[in-house]
C-alpha positions in Angstrom: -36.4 -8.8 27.0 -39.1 -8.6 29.7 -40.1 -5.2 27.6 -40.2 -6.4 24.3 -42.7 -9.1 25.7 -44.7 -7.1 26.7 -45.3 -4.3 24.4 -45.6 -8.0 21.6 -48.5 -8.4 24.1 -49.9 -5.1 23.9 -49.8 -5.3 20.0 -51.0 -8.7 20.0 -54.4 -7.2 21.9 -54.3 -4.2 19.7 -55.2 -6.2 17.0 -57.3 -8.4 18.3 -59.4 -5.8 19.5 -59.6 -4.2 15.4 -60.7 -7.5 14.1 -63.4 -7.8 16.9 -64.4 -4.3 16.6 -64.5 -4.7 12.8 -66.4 -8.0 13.0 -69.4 -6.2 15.5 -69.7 -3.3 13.1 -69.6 -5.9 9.7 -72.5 -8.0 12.1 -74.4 -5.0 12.9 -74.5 -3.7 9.0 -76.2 -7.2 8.6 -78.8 -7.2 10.3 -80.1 -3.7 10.1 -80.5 -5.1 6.1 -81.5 -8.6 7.0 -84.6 -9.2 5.0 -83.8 -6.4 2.2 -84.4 -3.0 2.2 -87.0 -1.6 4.7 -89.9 0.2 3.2 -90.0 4.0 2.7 -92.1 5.6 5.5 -95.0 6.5 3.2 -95.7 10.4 2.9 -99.2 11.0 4.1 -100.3 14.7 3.6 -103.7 14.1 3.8 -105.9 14.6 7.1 -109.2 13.4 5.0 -111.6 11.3 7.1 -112.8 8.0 5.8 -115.8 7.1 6.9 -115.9 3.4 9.1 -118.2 1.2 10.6 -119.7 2.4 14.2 -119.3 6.1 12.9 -121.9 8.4 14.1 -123.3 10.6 11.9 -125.8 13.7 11.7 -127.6 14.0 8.0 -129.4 17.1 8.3 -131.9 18.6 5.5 -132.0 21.9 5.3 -135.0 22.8 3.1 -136.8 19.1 5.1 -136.1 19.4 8.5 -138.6 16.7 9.6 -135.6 14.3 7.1 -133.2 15.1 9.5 -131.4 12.2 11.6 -128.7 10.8 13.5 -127.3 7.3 12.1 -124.4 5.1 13.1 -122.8 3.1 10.5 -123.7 -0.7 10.4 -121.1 -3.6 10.2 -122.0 -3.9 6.6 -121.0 -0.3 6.2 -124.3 1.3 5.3 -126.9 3.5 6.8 -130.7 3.7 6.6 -132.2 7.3 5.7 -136.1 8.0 4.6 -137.0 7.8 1.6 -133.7 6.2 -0.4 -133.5 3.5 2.2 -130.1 1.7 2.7 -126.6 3.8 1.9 -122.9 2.8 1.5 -121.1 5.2 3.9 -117.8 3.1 4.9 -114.7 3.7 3.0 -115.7 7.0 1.7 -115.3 10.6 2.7 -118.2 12.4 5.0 -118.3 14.9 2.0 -117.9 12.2 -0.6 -121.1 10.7 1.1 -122.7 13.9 1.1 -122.8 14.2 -3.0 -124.0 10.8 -3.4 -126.8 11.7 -0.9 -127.9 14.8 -3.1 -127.6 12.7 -5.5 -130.4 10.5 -4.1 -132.5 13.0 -2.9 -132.2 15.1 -6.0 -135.6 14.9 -7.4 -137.3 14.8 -3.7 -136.4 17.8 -2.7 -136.6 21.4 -3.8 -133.4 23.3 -2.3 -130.9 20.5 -3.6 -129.2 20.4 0.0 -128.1 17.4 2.5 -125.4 18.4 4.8 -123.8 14.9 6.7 -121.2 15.6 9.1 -119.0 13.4 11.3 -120.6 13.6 15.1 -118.4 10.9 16.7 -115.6 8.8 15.1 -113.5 5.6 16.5 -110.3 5.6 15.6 -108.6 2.4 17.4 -104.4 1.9 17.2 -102.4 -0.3 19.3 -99.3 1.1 20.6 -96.7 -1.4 22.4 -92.9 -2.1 23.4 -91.1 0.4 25.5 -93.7 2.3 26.2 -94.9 3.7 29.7 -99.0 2.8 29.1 -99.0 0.3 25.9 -102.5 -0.8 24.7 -105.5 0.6 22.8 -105.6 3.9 21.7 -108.9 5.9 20.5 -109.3 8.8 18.9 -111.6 10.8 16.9 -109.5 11.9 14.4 -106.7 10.6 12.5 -103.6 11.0 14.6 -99.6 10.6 14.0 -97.0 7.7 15.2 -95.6 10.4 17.6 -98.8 11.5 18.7 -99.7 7.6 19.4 -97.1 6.8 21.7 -97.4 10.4 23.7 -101.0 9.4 24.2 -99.8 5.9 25.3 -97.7 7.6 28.3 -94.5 8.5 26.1 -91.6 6.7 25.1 -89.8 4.7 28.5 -86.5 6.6 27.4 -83.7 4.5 29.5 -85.0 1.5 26.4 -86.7 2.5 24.1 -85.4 3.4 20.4 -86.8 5.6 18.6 -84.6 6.3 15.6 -86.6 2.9 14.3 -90.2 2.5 16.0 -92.2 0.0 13.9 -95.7 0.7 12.2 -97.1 -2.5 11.6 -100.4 -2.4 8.8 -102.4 -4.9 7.6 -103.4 -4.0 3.5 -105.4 -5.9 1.6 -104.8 -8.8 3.8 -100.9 -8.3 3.7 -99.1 -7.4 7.0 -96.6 -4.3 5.8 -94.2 -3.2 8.0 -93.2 1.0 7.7 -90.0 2.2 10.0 -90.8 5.3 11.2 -87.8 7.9 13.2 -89.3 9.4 15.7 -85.9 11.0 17.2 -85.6 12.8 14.1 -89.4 14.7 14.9 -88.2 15.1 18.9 -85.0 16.9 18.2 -86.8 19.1 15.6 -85.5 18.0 12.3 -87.8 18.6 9.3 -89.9 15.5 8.6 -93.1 14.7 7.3 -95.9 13.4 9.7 -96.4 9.4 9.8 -100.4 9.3 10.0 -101.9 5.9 11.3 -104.8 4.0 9.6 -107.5 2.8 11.7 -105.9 -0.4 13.3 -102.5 0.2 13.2 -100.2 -1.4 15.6 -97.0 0.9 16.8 -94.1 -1.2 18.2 -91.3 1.2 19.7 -88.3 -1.3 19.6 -85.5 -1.0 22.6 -82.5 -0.4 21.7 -79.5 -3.0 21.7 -77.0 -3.3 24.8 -74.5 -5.1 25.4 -73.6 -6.6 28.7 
């Protein structure tokens, strides 16, 4: 009798156990949809510099050396050259810039060449959560999520989770979220590069643990 009791016990916490198990996973599928369906990581070929404010750059004049000169973007986005006097240079690319300038200069000067290139460039993201150094990151260049958080000290790996590290953009006004995997790029699987946007905050989420 004393047997029987006990293996109805044993049963008895065998299925409490499946329904409790069932019940985590059936939670868990929940909330990784709460909200609807996250956005696709957007695929950003591209490497193409757009021009911001506080960009330095060198417009040089071949054939009119004595036109030559170093300018730095204004708030307002525009630059002051001889001659054609105030320039919209933000949100555009240095070589876009440099067709609207021959443009400008076109019947002031004989060889028909401006060359503008890029001298220095800030590029600010924010990179926080379980991170080793989280704060502001600069660059000169357009850089990736991955390369982000490497310059921000690397992931703190006994927390952090990066199957789902967070981009967070503002567009148009609109804060966008983008989940990015960066375990997938770290154990070489074949993914596409997340480039940031000037601005863009990285959140590398911890992971969940039960206690």
């Amino acid at each position: 009798m004393k047997n029987t009791s006990s293996i109805f016990t044993t049963f008895r916490i065998g299925i409490f156990s499946g329904i409790f198990l069932a019940a985590l996973l059936t939670f868990t599928g929940c909330a990784s949809t709460k909200g609807g369906k996250p956005p696709a990581t957007p695929a950003i070929h591209s490497e193409t510099i757009i021009l911001r404010a506080g960009d330095i750059l060198e417009v040089s004049f071949p054939g009119s050396a004595n036109l030559d000169s170093t300018q730095q973007i204004r708030r307002d986005g525009k630059i002051v050259l001889p001659l054609v006097g105030e320039v919209d240079a933000a949100g555009i690319s240095p070589d876009a810039l440099q067709e609207n300038l021959i443009k400008l200069y076109a019947a002031q000067l004989s060889s028909k060449e401006v060359v503008v290139s890029l001298k220095s460039s800030s590029f600010p993201v924010f990179v926080t959560g379980s991170v080793i150094h989280p704060g502001k990151i600069l660059s000169d260049h357009p850089i990736t999520a991955l390369e982000a958080v490497m310059e921000a000290g690397g992931p703190d790996y006994t927390t952090a989770n990066l199957k789902a590290v967070k981009v967070i953009r503002n567009e148009n006004g609109t804060m966008k979220n983008y989940k990015v995997n960066l375990k997938a790029v770290l154990d070489g699987d074949n993914t596409q590069p997340f480039y940031l946007k000037p601005d863009d905050i990285i959140y590398v989420t911890e992971r969940f643990q039960m206690f």
